[in-house]
Structure formats: structure tokens, C-alpha cells
N, C-alpha and C positions, 0 to 999 in steps of 0.2 A: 262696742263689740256685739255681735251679732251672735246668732243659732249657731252652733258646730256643726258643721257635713262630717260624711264618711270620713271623707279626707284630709280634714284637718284634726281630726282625732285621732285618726292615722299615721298624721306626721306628727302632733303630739308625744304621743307612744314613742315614738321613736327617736324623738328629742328629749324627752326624760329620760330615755336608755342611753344616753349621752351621744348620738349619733346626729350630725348635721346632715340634712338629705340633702337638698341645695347645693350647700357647698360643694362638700364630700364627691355625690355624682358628677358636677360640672367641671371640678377639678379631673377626674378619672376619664371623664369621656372628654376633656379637651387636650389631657394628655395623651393619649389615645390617638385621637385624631390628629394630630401633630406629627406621631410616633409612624404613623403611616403612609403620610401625605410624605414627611421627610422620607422614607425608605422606598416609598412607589415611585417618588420623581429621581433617586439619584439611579432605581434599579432602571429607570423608563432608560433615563441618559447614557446607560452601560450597554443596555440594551440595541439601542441605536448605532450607540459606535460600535460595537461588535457588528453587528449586522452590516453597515456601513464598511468597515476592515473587509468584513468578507466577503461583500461582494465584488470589492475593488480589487481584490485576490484574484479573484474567478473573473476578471474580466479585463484583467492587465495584458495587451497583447492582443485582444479579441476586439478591436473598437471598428472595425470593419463590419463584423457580424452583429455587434451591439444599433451600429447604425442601419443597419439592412433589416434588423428584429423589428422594430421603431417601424421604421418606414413599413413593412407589411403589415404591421398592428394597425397602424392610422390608415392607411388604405382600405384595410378591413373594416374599420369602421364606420369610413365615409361611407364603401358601399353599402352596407347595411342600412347607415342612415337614408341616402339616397334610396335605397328599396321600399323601407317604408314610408318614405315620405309619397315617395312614387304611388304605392299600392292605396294612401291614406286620400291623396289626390281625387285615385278613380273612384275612390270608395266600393272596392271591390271586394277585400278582405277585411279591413277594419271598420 
């Protein structure tokens, strides 16, 4: 056994006070972390099928215009890309 630091006079103190730091905290913070991974991932999975439900709602019957939205998004951004690949080319703007 060696010099006592701050620290281990510290957790001393507090192991004579009957208190296990160690344990005690690891057990709390792994319950903890447990307690919220399980509740984030089942609220994520609710969250998704809801969102999921509702837009199959909002879009039952519309699959004409769902494929025409598409198609002018990706048009849109081919030409964009094309624009500035174009301008990146002449080296005129970028």
C-alpha cells in the first residue's frame, strides 16, 4: 500500500459511511441506461408505424400524383446537378 490521493480518502469516507461508490453508481447508471434505450427504441418503433399509418392514409388513392411528385423531385435534381457540374467544368462560378 502506497500514499492516499485525494481520492481514495475520499472514497474511504464514504465507505466507512457505509456507502459502496462502485457498486452503488454502476448499478444506477446501468439501470438507467437500460431504462431508456428500452423506452427510446419501443417509443422510435411507435413512432415509425404511426408516421408509416399516416401517410399510407394520406396517400391511398393518390399514387398517380405520388409518382408524378418523384419524378419532378429527381428531375430537379439531376438538373441542378448537371448545372453545377456544368458551371464547375467552365470554372466560371465555382
Amino acid at each position: 500500500p502506497g500514499v492516499d490521493g485525494p481520492l481514495d480518502q475520499f472514497e474511504r469516507a464514504f465507505v466507512d459511511a457505509g456507502i459502496d461508490i462502485a457498486t452503488e453508481s454502476a448499478t444506477e447508471i446501468g439501470g438507467i441506461t437500460l431504462q431508456f434505450v428500452e423506452g427510446f427504441g419501443s417509443a422510435f418503433v411507435k413512432g415509425l408505424d404511426a408516421a408509416y399509418d399516416t401517410i399510407r392514409q394520406k396517400l391511398i388513392g393518390q399514387e398517380d400524383k405520388v409518382i408524378a411528385g418523384f419524378t419532378v423531385g429527381a428531375l430537379a435534381i439531376l438538373t441542378a446537378v448537371a448545372i453545377y457540374q456544368s458551371a464547375k467544368a467552365t470554372r466560371d462560378v465555382f
